[in-house]
N, C-alpha and C positions, 0 to 999 in steps of 0.2 A: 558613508561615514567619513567622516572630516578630520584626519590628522594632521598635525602639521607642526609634532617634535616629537623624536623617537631616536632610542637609543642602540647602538648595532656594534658590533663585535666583528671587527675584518681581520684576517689570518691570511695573512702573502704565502703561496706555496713556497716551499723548500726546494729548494736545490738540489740536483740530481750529482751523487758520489762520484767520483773519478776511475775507471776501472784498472783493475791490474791485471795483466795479460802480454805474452809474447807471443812473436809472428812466429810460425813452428810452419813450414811449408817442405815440402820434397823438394833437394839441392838448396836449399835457403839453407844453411848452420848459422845458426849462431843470427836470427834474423832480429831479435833486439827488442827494446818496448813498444807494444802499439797499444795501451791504451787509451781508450779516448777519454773525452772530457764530459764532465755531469750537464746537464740542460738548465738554464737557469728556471727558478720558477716563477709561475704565476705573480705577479705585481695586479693591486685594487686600485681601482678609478673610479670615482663619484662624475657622474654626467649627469648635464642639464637637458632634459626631455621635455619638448612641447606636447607629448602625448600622455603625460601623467599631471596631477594634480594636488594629487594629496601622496603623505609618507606612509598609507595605511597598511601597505604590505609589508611593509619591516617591522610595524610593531607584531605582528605575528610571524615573522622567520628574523629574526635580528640577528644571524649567527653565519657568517659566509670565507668560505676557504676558497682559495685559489686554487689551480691542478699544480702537483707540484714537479720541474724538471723531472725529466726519462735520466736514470743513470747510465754515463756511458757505457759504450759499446767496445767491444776491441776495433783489430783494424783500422785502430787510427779517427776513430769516426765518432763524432758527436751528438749526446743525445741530447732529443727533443728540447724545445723549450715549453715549458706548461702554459695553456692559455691564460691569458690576461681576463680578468673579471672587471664588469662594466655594474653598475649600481645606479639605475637610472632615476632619476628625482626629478622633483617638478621644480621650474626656470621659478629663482627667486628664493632657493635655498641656500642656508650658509651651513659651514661644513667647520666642525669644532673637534681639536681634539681632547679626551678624556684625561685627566692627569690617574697614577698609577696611584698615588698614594692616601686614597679614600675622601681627600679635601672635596673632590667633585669641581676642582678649578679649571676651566673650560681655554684651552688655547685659539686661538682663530686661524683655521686655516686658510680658505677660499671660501669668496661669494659665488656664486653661479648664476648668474642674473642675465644670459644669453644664451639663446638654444645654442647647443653642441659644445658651451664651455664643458671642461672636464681637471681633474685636477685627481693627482697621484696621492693615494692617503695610506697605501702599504706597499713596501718593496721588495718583486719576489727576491729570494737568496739566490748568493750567483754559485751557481753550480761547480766541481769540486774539478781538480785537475786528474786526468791520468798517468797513469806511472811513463807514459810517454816523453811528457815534459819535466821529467826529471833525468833525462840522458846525460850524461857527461862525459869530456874526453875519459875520466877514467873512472865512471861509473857508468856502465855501456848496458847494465842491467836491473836498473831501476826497481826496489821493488816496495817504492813509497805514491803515496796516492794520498789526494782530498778527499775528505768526504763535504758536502754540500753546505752551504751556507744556510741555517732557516730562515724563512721568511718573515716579512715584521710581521708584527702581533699590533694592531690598535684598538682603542677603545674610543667611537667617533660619538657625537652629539649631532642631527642632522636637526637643523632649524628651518622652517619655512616663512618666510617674510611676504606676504601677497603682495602683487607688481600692480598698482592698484595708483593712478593718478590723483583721482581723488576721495577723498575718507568721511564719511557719514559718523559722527560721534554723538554722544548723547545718552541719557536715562534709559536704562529699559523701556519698553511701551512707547516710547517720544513718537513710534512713527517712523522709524527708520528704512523695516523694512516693507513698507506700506507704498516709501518715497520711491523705493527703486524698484520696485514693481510697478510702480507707474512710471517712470522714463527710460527703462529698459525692459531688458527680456527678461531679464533675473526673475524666478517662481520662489520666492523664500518664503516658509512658512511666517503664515502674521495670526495671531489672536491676541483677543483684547487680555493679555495678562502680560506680566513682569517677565522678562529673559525667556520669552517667546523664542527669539535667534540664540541656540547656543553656539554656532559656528559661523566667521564672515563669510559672506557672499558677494560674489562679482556681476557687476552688470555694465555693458556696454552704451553707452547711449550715443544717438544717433544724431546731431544736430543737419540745418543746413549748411550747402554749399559743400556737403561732402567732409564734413568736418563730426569726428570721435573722439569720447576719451572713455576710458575705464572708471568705476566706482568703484571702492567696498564698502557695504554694510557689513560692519564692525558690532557685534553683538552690547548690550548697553556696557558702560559704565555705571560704579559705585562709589560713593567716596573713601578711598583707600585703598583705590585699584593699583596707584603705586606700588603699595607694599606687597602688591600678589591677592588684595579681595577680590572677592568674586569673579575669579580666575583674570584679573585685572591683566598681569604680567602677557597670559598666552593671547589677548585680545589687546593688546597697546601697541606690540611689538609689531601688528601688522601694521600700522601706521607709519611705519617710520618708512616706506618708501615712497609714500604719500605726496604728492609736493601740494596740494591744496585740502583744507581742512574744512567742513561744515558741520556748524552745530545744530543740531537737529533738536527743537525743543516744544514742548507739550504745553502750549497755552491754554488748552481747555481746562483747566481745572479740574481735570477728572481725577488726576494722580495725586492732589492734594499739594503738591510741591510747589514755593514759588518759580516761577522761570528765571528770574534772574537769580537765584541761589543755585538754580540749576547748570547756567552758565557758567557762574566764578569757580563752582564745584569743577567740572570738567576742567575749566582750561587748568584750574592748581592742580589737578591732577596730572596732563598731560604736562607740566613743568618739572613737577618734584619726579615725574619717570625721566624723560630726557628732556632738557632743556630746550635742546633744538625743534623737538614736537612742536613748541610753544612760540618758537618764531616762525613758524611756518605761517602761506597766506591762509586767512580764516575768513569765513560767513557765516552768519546765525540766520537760520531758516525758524522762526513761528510757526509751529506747525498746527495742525489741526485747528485754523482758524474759522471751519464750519461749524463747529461743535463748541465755539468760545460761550463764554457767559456774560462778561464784561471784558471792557478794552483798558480797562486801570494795566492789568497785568502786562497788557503788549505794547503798552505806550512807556510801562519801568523799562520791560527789558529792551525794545527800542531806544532810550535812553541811556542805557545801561553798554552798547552796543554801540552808538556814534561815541561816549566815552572811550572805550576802549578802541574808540578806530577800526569797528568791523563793519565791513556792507549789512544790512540787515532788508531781509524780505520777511513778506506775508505772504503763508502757501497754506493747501489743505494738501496732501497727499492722496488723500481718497477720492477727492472733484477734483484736482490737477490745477486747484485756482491759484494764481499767481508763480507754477511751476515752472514756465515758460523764460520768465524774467531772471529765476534765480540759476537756470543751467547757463543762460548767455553769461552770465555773474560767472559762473564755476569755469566757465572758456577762457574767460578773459583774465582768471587769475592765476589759470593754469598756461598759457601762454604766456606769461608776464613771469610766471615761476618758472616756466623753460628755459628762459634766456639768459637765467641766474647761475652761476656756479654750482655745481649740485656738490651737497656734504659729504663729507669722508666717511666711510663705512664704521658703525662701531665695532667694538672688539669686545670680549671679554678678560682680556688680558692686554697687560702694557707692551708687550711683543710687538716689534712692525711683522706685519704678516707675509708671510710668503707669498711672492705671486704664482699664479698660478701655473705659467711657465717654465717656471724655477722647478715644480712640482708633478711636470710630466716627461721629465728628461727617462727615457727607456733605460732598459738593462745597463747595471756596470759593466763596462767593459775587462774583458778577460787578461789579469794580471800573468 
């Protein structure tokens, strides 16, 4: 099962209290305060895993405490610090915080978009002082103490972005995941109906000369995916790390649609979601051109396609005819989109976002 947003509840352990206690030894009088100090507690970390892939374990445990500080100890001695908790996600997740006040307005905290990034999202409490460090020349018998600091409390938004070079878009049925079963390894379920793929899928492809990139088959579009139809929102947003785009379209006339309505549908969609979707490099792949009826309809949207300044191929997905042509296509535009400035991360808030450094500085230091 395929998640890839889910919502978790992290609790920083607490801080361990400061003890009250005097040194009482044989020939020691009068030996003074020795208590020690609280441990601070457990602090949360979001880490990026190459060994996970999906958010699927948190939508069923969303609820994680850290250990929290050992309360000091006498003799002078310091307790424990509570382990730190690690939250492992898969590379290409962003990490949101919850606002408290029922709006549901999402702050941005870090991307994680490289194995072993990690970024600090609760800070354990720093644990409480003992009546030791309250000595004074003439308070020589302290019998004041901290008690612990508690830990943050957040409420996070964990988002999955697939790390996917280039993006397979297009109608339900068009063929999409027919494409990448044929140029890669990728096994995604295909039959002949409407939203066949409910979740994207990644496939490798392998050209010559040693040379790879990633895909995702992106489950279909609808018109008004924008506004969240047919679960538009949780299928557009994978695209956005995309750097090349192909439109996958159904010539055959089977789905009754024209192609080129099909077309201008899609790309207005991927504008009015983000803009920059829309300037991304694009190709229109015809597909299923074994199964056509007439060439009226590939000769529009071929037309339709040198208008708008897209490479355009002829492929079948199922016989591999003219597939050959459009992956050198998908190389050449994704090297060309490498060498480009890559876009600034979005945000769900106007906040500059903390980096992630800023965000893994360890325990306060003991005032």
């Amino acid at each position: 099962m395929f998640v890839d947003e889910v919502d978790v509840h992290a609790t920083a352990g607490d801080g361990g209290r400061g003890c009250l206690a005097f040194r009482r030894e044989k020939r020691v009088p009068r030996g003074g305060p020795s208590g020690g100090d609280g441990g601070h507690g457990g602090s949360i970390y979001v880490v990026a895993s190459p060994h996970t892939n999906t958010l699927i374990s948190y939508r069923f445990r969303p609820e994680f405490t850290a250990e929290r500080g050992e309360h000091g100890p006498g003799s002078n001695r310091t307790g424990r610090n509570g382990a730190d908790l690690e939250l492992a996600v898969p590379l290409g997740t962003q990490v949101y915080e919850k606002s408290d006040d029922h709006s549901n307005r999402l702050r941005f905290i870090a991307d994680l978009a490289e194995a072993g990034s990690r970024v600090l999202v609760a800070r354990g409490g720093r644990g409480g002082l003992g009546n030791a460090r309250f000595a004074t020349a003439t308070n020589r018998a302290p019998r004041k103490v901290q008690p612990g600091e508690p830990g943050e409390e957040k409420f996070l938004r964990l988002e999955l972005k697939l790390l996917a070079d280039v993006g397979l878009v297009g109608f339900p049925n068009a063929g999409k995941s027919t494409l990448i079963a044929r140029i890669s390894a990728a096994r995604p379920k295909i039959a002949d109906y409407p939203f066949t793929t409910l979740t994207p899928n990644l496939g490798v492809v392998g050209l010559s000369g040693d040379r790879s990139f990633v895909v995702a088959d992106v489950p279909g579009l609808i018109e008004g995916a924008h506004r969240g139809l047919g679960l538009g929102h949780q299928f557009l947003r994978h695209l956005e790390r995309t750097k090349v785009l192909v439109h996958v379209i159904d010539v055959s006339g089977a789905s009754g649609r024209d192609p080129v309505d099909d077309l201008n549908v899609v790309k207005r969609e991927l504008e009015l979601f983000q803009p920059t979707l829309a300037a991304k490099p694009q190709l229109v792949a015809a597909n299923k051109i074994d199964a056509i009826g007439e060439e009226t309809s590939v000769k529009a949207l071929e037309a339709r396609a040198r208008t708008l300044g897209l490479p355009f191929f002829q492929i079948s997905g199922a016989t591999g005819a003219g597939v050959p042509a459009l992956l050198e296509s998908m190389w050449g535009a994704l090297t060309a989109a490498q060498r480009a400035p890559t876009d600034q991360i979005d945000s769900h808030d106007s906040e500059t976002p903390r980096t992630t450094a800023a965000l893994t500085a360890g325990p306060r230091p003991r005032g």
